[in-house]
C-alpha positions in Angstrom: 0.0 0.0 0.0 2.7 2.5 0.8 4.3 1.3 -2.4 1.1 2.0 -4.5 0.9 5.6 -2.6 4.4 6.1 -3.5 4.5 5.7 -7.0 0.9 7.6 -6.9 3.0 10.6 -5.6 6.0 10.0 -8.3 3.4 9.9 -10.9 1.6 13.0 -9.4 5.0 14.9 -9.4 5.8 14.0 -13.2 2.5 15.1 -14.2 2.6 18.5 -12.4 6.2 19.0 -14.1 4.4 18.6 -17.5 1.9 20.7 -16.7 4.5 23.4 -15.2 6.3 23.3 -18.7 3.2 23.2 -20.7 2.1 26.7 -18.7 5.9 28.1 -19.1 6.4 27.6 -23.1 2.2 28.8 -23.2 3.7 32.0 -20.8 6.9 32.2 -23.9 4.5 31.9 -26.5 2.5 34.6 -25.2 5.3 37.0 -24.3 6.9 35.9 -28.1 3.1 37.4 -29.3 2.6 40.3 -27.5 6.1 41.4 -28.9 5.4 40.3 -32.8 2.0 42.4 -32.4 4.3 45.4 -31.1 6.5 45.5 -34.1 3.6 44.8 -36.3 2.0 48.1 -34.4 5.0 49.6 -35.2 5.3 49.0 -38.6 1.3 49.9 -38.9 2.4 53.7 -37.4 5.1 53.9 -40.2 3.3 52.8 -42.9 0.0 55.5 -41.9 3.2 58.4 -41.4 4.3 57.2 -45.0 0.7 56.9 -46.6 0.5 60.6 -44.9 3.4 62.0 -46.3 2.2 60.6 -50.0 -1.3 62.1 -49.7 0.6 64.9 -49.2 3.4 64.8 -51.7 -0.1 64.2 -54.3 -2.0 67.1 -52.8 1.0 69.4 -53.8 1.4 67.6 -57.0 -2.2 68.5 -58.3 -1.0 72.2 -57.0 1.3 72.4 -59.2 -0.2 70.9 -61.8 -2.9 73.2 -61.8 -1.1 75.8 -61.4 0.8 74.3 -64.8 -2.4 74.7 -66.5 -3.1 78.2 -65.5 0.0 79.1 -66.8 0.0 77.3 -69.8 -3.8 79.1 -70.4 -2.1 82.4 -69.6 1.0 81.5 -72.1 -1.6 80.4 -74.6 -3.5 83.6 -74.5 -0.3 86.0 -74.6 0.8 84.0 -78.1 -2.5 84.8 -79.6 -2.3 88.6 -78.4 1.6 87.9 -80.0 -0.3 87.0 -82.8 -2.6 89.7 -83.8 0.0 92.4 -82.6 2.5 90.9 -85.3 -0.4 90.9 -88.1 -1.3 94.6 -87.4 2.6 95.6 -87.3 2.4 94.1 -90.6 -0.4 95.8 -91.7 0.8 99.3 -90.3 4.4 98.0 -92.5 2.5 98.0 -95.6 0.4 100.9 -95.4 3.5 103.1 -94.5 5.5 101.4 -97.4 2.0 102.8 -99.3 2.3 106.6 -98.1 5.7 106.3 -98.6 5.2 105.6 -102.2 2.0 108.5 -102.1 4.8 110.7 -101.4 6.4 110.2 -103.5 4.1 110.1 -106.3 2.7 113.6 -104.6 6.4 115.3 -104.8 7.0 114.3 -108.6 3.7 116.1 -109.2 4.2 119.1 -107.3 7.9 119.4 -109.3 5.7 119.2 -112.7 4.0 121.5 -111.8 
């Protein structure tokens, strides 16, 4: 009988050592989580900071492009007034050329007469 309670007690011990290193590698496992969600937090805050800094960097972007536009509207509208002021130059060319040739004409008639 004391036999049977002894190896009862043996048995007893080597089951509450299992259970002891079941509970410690759960414990590791658990400390080993809690740290991999940490760095995965971590690496959650950079990525949102980076996402930030791109919204950003595209909000600027569409600034400028805008901006772009405007001027190339502006540019646009400054060649066509180029445009028309080089035509009437041209025009004011010839008709000068024209009295030019009126007077000419007008002096070679005033020495006839």
């Amino acid at each position: 009988y004391g036999q049977l309670q002894l190896e009862q007690i043996q048995q007893y011990k080597i089951e509450t050592e299992k259970q002891q290193q079941i509970q410690q590698q759960i414990h590791q496992q658990q400390l080993l989580l809690k740290e991999q969600l940490q760095q995965y937090n971590v690496q959650i805050e950079k990525q949102q900071q980076l996402q930030q800094q791109v919204n950003q960097q595209q909000h600027q972007l569409q600034l400028q492009l805008e901006q772009l536009q405007q001027y190339k509207i502006e540019f646009e509208k400054q060649q066509q007034l180029q445009q028309q002021v080089n035509q009437q130059q041209h025009q004011l060319q010839l008709q000068l050329e024209q009295l030019q040739q009126y007077k000419i004409e007008f002096e070679k008639q005033q020495q006839l007469q």
